[in-house]
C-alpha positions as CSV (number, residue, x, y, z in Angstrom):
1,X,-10.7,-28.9,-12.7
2,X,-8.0,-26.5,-11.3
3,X,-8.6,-23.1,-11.3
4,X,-7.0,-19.7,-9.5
5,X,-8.0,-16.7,-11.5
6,X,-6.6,-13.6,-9.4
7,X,-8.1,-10.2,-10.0
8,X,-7.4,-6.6,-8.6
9,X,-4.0,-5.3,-9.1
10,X,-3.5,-1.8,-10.9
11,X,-0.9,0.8,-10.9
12,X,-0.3,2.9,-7.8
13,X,1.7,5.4,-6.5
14,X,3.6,4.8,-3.4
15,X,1.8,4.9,-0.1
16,X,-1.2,3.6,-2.0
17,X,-3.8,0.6,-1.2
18,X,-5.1,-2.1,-3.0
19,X,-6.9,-5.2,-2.8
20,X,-6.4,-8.0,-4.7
21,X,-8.4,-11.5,-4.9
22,X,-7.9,-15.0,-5.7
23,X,-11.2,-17.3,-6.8
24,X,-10.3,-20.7,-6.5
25,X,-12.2,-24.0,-7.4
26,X,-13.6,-25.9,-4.3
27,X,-11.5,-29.0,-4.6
28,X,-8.4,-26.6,-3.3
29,X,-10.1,-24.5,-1.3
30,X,-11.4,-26.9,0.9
31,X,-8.3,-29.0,1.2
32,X,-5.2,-26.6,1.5
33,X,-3.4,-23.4,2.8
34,X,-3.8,-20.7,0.2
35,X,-1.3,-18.0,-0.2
36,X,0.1,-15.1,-2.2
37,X,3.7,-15.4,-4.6
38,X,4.7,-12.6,-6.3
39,X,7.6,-12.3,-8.9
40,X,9.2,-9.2,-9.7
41,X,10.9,-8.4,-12.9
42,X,14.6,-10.6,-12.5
43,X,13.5,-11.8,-9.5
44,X,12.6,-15.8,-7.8
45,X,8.9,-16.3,-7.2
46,X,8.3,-15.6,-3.4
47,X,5.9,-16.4,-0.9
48,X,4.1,-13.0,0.7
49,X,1.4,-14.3,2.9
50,X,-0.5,-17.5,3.3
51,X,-3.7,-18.2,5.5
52,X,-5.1,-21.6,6.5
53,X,-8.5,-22.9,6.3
54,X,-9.0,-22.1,9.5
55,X,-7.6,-18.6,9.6
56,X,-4.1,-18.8,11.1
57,X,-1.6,-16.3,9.0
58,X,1.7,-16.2,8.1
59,X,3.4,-13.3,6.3
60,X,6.8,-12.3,4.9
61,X,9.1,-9.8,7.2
62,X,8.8,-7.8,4.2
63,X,5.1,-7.2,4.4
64,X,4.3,-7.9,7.8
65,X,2.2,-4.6,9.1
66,X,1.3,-3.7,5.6
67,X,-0.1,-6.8,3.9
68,X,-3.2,-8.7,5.3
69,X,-4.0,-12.4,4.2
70,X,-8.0,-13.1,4.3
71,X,-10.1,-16.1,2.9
72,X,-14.1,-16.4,2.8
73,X,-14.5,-20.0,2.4
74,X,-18.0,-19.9,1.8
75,X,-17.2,-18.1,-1.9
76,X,-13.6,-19.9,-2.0
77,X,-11.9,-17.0,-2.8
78,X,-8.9,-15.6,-0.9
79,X,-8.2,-11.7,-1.1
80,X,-4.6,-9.7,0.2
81,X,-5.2,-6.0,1.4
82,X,-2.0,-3.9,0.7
83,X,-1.8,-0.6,2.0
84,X,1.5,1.7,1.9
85,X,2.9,0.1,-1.1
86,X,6.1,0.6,-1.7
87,X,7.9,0.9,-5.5
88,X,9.8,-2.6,-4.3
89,X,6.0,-4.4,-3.9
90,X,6.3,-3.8,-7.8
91,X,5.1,-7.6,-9.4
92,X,2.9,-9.9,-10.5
93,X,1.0,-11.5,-7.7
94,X,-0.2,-15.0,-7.7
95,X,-1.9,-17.5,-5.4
96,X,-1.8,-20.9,-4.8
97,X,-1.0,-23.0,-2.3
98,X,1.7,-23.4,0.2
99,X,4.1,-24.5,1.5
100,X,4.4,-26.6,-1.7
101,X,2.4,-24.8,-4.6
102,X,0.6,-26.8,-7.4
103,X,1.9,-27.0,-11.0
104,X,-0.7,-25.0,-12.2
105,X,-0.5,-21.3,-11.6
106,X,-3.3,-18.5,-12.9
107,X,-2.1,-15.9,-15.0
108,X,-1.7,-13.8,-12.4
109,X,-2.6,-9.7,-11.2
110,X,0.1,-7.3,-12.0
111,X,0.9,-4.6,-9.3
112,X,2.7,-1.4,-10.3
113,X,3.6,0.8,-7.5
114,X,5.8,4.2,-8.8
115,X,5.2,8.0,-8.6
């Protein structure tokens, strides 16, 4: 069975870190790339960061410096560090699995970031 249940966003204000983490059933963990999407408000879902299984990293040119992709595959669970946020990282942040992503998304982790 499918599953990606993402945890760890919150509201923060700008400048501010947070951590956020993706726990996802073996069958895709094993297998693919796993990555982060967010959607803002009005917005097309995008593609923030994605890491393979064997560590290799990729990030958006909106991110890169700020964002970093990790993955412990031993707990198949995939987490995104963001530090300085910035009121435009405002979304809801999903994983799943790049460069084409599943049908099935979680329900996502919102992230707020405003003073």
């Amino acid at each position: 069975q499918v599953q990606l249940v993402e945890s760890g966003g919150g509201s923060v204000q700008p400048g501010g870190s947070l951590r956020l983490s993706c726990a996802a059933s073996g069958s895709i963990f094993n297998i693919y790339v796993m990555g982060w999407y967010r959607q803002a408000p009005g917005k097309q879902r995008e593609l923030v960061a994605a890491i393979s299984k064997g560590g290799s990293t990729h990030y958006a040119d909106s991110v890169k410096g700020r964002f970093t992709i990790s993955r412990d595959n031993a707990k198949n669970t995939v987490y995104l560090q963001m530090n300085s946020l910035k009121p435009e990282d405002t979304a809801v942040y999903y994983c799943n699995t790049p460069p084409v992503p599943m049908a099935y998304w979680g329900q996502g982790t919102q992230v707020t970031v405003s003073s």
